[in-house]
N, C-alpha and C positions, 0 to 999 in steps of 0.2 A: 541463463535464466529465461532468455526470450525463447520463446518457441512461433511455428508459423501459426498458430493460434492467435497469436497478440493482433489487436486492434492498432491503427495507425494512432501517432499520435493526434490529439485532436484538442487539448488545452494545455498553454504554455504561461504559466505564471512568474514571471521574468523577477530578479532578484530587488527591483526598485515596489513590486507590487504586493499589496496585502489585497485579500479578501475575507470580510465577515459574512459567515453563513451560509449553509452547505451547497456541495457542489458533487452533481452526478453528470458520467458522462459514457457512452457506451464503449469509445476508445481510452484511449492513452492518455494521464494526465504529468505532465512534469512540473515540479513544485522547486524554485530556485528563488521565491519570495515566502509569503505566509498566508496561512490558511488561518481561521479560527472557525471552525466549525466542520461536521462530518464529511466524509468522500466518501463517496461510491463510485470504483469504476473500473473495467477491464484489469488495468494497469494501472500503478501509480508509481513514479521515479521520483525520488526527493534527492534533489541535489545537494553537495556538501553545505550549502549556504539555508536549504528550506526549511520550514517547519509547518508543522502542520501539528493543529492543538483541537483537535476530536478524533474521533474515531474513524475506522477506513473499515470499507466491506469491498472486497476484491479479489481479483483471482489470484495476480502476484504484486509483490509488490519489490523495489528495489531501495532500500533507507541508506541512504549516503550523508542527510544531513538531520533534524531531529523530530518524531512523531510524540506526542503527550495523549496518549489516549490508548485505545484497545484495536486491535486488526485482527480483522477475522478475513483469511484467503481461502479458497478453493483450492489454490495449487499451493504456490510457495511465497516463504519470503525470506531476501539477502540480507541481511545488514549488512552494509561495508566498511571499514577497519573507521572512519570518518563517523559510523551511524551512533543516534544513539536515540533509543526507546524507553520509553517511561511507560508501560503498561502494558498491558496480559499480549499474545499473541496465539492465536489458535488458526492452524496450517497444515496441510499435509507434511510441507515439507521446510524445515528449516535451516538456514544455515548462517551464520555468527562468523566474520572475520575476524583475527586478531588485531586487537585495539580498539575493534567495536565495545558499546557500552547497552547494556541492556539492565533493566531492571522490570520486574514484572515474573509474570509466569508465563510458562509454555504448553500447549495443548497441543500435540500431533497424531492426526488419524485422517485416514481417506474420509473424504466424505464428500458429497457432489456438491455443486454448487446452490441450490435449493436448502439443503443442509445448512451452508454456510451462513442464507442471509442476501447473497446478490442474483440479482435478478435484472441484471443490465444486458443480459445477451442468449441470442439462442442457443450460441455454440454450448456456452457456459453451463447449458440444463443437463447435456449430455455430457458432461465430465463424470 
């Protein structure tokens, strides 16, 4: 899922930490606490333990633990056999591990990043 694309990471929400109210970053965000409010960013990795309860606008994204809202990517997004999603997902590309839990709809088509919604990078306008 990474490509040399990807931004470092650059916010680490540790498993003791909540945050309310949204959060844009032009790198990498890792969620192993909780979010209540929208992301915007490169990257977002939710660890088997995170959650995250709004919506996410990104390029990819990686779901190991659980998102309540709608994600709209530029590239892709994993769910891992751990993930589980409660709302719509619109992606180039998708991909569902077994024993992943998804509820929602799916929307898959190229589209650039402009398209999608983020606007957190240069690289990301020329996709």
């Amino acid at each position: 899922m990474f490509s040399a694309k990807q931004q470092k990471l650059e916010v680490i929400i540790g498993p003791e930490s909540a945050i309310r109210g949204d959060l844009t970053s032009k790198g990498t965000i890792r969620v192993d606490g909780a979010i209540e409010g929208n992301v915007t960013a490169d990257c977002v990795i939710i660890g088997e333990k995170g959650l995250i309860t709004g919506d996410a606008v990104v390029r990819q994204m990686i779901i190991g633990g659980r998102i309540e809202g709608h994600v709209r990517a530029a590239e892709g997004v994993e769910i891992q056999r751990t993930g589980d999603v409660c709302g719509d997902i619109s992606a180039a590309r998708l991909t569902i591990a077994d024993g992943a839990q998804f509820d929602g709809r799916s929307t898959m088509k190229r589209a650039n990043a402009k398209e999608i919604g983020y606007s957190g990078s240069e690289e990301l306008a020329n996709v």
